[in-house]
N, C-alpha and C positions, 0 to 999 in steps of 0.2 A: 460842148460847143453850142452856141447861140447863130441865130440869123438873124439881120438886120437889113430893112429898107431905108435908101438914102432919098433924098431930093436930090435936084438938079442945085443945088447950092449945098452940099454935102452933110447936110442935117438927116437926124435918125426920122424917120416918121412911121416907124414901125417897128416892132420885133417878135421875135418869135424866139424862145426858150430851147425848142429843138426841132422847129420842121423846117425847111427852106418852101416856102409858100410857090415861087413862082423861080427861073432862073435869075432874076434880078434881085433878088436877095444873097447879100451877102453873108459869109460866116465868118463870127469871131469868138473870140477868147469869150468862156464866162465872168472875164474879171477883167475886161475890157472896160477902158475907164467911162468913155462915150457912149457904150452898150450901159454902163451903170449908171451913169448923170437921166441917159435917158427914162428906165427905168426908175428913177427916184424923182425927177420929174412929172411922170405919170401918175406915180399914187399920189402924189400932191395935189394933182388938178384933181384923183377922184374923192381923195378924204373926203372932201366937203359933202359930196351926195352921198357916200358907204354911211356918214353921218350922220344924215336925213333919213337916209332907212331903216337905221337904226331907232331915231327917233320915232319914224311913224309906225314902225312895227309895234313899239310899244303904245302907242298911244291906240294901235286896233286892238294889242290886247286888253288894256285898261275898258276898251269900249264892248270888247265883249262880254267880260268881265260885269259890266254893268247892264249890259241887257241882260244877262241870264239872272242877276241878282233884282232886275224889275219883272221876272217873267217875261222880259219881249220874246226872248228864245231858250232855246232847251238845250242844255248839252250834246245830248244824244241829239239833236239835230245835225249836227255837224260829222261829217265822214269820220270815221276810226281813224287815218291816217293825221288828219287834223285836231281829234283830240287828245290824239296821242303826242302832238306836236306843242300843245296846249298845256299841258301835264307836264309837259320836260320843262317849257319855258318857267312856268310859276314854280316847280321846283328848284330851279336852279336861281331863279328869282331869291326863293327865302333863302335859303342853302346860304348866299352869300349876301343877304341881308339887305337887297336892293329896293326889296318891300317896304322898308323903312325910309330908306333915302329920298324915295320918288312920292312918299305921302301914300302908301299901298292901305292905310288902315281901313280906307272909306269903303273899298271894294274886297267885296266877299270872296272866298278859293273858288273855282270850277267845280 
């Protein structure tokens, strides 16, 4: 079961998956067609930015990428948890061959 906030003109403006937030939420079916419309709604308005960060995550890596390959900075600068964050992306980068697609030859590995 799902919870749903309504407006004063009977539109969803809210949901929740499984908490009831406040008493004025109400509960319905997971397969509730207006609990669905809304949520399908919702990722539409946010593709567009999940998009953009998609985009600019890769363009910080690309840029780090190329300060460590001018000497600006050093690997080992960067916290363990972040290079290890670093290491998964560029492997999974070649792994499926993304290196190629996006023009990856210019920029040296981590």
């Amino acid at each position: 079961m799902a919870y749903i906030l309504k407006n004063k003109e009977g539109a969803i403006i809210a949901a929740s998956p499984d908490t009831q937030v406040s008493a004025d939420w109400v509960q319905v079916e997971n397969s509730d067609a207006d609990y669905l419309n809304f949520l399908d709604e919702e990722l539409k308005k946010h593709h567009t930015f999940r998009e953009s960060d998609i985009q600019l995550a890769r363009v910080l890596e690309d840029l780090i990428g190329i300060l460590i390959e001018r000497s600006l900075i050093s690997y080992t600068d960067f916290p363990s948890a972040a290079q290890k964050r670093l290491n998964e992306r560029q492997t999974l980068r070649h792994k499926n061959n993304l290196h190629t697609l996006l023009g990856d030859d210019d920029v040296a590995p981590l």
